[in-house]
C-alpha positions in Angstrom: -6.4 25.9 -7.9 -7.7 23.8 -11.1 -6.0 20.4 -11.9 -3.5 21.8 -14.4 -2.3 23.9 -11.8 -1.8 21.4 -10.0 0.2 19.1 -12.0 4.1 18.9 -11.8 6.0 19.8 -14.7 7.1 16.9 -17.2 9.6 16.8 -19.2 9.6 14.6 -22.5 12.1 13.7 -25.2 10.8 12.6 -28.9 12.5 10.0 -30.8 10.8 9.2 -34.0 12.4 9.7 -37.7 9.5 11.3 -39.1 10.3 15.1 -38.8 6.7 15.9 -39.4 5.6 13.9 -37.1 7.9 14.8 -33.9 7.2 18.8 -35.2 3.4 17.6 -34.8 4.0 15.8 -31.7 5.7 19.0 -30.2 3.5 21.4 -31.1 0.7 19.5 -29.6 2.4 18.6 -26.5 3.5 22.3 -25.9 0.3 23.3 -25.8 0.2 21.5 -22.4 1.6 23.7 -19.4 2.8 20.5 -17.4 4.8 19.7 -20.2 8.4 20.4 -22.0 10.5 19.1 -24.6 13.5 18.8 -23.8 15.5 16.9 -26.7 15.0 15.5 -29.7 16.5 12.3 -31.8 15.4 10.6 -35.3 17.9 7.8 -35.1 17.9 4.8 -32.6 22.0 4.7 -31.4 21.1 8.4 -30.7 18.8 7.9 -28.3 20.5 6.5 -25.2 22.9 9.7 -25.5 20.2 11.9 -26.0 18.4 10.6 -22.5 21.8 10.5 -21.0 22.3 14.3 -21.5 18.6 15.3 -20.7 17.1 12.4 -17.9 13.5 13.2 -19.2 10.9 11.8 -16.9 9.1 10.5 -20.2 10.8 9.6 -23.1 8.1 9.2 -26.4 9.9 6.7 -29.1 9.0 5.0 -32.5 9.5 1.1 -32.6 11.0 1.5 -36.2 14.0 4.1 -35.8 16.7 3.3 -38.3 20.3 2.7 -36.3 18.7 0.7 -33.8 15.0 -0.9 -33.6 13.4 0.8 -30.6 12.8 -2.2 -28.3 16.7 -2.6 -28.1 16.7 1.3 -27.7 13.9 0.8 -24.9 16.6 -1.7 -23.2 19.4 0.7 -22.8 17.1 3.3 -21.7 16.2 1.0 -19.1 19.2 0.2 -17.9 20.6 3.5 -18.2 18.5 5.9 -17.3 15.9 3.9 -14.6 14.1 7.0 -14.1 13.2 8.2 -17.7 9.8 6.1 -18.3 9.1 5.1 -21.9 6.2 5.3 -24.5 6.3 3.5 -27.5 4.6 5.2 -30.3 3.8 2.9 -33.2 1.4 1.3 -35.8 2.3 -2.1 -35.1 0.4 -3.8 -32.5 0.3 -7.8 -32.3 1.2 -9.6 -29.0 5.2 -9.9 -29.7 5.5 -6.3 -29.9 3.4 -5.4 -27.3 5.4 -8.2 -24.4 8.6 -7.3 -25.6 8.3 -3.5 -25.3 7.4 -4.3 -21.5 9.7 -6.8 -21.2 12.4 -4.3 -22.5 11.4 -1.4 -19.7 8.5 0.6 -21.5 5.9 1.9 -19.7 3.3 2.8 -22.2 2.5 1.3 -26.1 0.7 4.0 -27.8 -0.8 3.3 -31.6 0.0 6.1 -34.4 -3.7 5.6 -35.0 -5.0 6.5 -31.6 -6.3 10.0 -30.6 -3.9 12.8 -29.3 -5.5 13.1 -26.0 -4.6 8.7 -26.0 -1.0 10.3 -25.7 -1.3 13.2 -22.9 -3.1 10.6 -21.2 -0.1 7.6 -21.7 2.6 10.6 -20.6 0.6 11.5 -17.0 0.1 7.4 -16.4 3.1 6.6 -16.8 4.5 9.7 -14.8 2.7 8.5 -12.1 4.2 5.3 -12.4 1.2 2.9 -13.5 1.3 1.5 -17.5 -0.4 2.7 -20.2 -2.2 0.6 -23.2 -4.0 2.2 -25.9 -7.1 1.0 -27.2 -7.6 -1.8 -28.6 -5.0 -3.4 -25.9 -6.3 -3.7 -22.5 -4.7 -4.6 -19.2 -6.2 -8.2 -18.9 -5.0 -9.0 -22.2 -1.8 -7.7 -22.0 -1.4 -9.6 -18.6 -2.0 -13.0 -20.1 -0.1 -12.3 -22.8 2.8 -11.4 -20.4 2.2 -14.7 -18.6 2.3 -17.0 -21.3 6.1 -18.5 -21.4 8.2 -18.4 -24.0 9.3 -21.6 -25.9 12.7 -21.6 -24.3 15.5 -19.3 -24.5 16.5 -16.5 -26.6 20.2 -16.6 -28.4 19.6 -12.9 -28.9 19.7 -12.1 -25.2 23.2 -13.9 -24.8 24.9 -10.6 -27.6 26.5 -8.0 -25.5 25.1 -4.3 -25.9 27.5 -3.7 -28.8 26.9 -6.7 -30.6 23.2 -5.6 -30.8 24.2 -2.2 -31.8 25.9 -4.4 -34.7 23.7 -6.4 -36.0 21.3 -4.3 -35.8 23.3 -1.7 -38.2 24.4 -4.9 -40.2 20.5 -6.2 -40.8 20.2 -2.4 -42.1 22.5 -3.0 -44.5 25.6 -0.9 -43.7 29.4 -2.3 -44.2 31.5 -2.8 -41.5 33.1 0.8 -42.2 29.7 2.5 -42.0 29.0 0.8 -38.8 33.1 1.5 -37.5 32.1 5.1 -38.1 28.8 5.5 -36.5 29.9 3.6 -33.5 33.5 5.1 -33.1 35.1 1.8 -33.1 37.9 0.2 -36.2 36.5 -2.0 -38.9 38.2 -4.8 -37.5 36.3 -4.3 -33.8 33.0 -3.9 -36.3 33.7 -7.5 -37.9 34.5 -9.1 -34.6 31.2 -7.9 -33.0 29.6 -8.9 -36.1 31.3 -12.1 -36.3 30.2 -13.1 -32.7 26.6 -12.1 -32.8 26.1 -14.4 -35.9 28.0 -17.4 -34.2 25.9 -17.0 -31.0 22.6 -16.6 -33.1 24.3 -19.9 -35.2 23.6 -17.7 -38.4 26.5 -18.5 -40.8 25.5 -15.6 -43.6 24.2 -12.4 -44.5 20.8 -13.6 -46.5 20.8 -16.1 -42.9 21.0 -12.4 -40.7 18.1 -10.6 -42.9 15.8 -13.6 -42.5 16.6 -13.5 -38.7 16.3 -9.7 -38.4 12.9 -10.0 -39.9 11.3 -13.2 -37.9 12.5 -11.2 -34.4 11.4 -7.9 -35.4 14.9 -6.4 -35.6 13.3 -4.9 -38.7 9.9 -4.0 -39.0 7.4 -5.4 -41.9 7.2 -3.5 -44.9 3.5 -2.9 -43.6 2.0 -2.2 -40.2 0.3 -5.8 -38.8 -2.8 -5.7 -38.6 -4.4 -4.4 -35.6 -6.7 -7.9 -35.4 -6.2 -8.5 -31.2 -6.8 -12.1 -30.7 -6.6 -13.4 -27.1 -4.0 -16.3 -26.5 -5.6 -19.6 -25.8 -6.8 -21.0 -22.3 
């Protein structure tokens, strides 16, 4: 019996919102017998319903996924779906990324300009339960990274699940009614999650929020940062 034979099947779910690129993604993937798709999302808040209804072993995400930035969506996943490991798929790749994808429950960081075996290889690592870090990254770099500390606490890990789900619709910049209706909530219960996030992260207006949702990577740079790695001091 060969190796592929031998491999249980995996089962995968795609979130990016770059049809061609999940249709590429797929039809690469399915070439693999130890693999299926099973579900499909281009849009952050669908995500965590999406693994809710499937439980894929793997789930393969974008960092930049309109709704909801993918390391928030990585969170949820996490806490909802334990078993369902993630990859992040992206062309960013600079140490906050990187620590807070982990941080937030992924598994495996993939870059968009890696080669496509660098991604069957990420989905039976972290099947197996081990972590997966495409090259440049490497394990002993990551590590340090990971052990640095921080500079003190975060105001953004005091918001509740829906005020994330908030701001992060509100840094995109949909109104209060656009968010009510993608969330299922009123306007009013829109405002007031809005209303606490920004009291909590002491931001006291909207050009304050934009400025905030860029300096912690709620949205992504205009362009992918450059994939210099340079190891943290000591």
């Amino acid at each position: 019996m060969n190796g592929a034979a031998r491999r249980r099947l995996t089962t995968l779910a795609l979130a990016d919102d770059e049809t061609v690129v999940r249709q590429a993604i797929r039809c690469y993937l399915e070439q693999h017998r130890d693999f299926r798709i099973v579900g499909e999302s281009a849009d952050g808040l669908g995500v965590a319903s999406l693994v809710r209804k499937v439980r894929p072993d793997v789930l393969i995400m974008a960092v930049a996924l309109p709704g909801m930035f993918g390391l928030e969506v990585a969170r949820m996943v996490r806490d909802e779906s334990p078993n369902t490991r993630v990859i992040m798929l992206t062309r960013y790749v600079n140490e906050w990324y990187v620590t807070e994808s982990l941080r937030n429950g992924a598994s495996g960081y993939v870059l968009k300009q890696a080669t496509a075996h660098h991604l069957v290889r990420a989905i039976r690592t972290v099947s197996r339960g081990r972590r997966f870090l495409s090259p440049p990254l490497s394990n002993t770099l990551v590590d340090r990274w990971l052990r640095a500390e921080r500079t003190g606490p975060d105001p953004y890990d005091r918001l509740t699940t829906r005020e994330r789900q908030v701001l992060h619709l509100v840094a995109a910049g949909e109104s209060a009614r656009q968010i009510a209706g993608r969330l299922e909530i009123s306007v009013r219960t829109a405002e007031a999650h809005r209303a606490n996030a920004m009291q909590k992260l002491g931001i006291e207006h909207q050009a304050g929020l934009i400025r905030y949702a860029l300096g912690r990577s709620i949205l992504p740079p205009a362009e992918a940062i450059s994939p210099q790695i340079r190891p943290i001091p000591g």
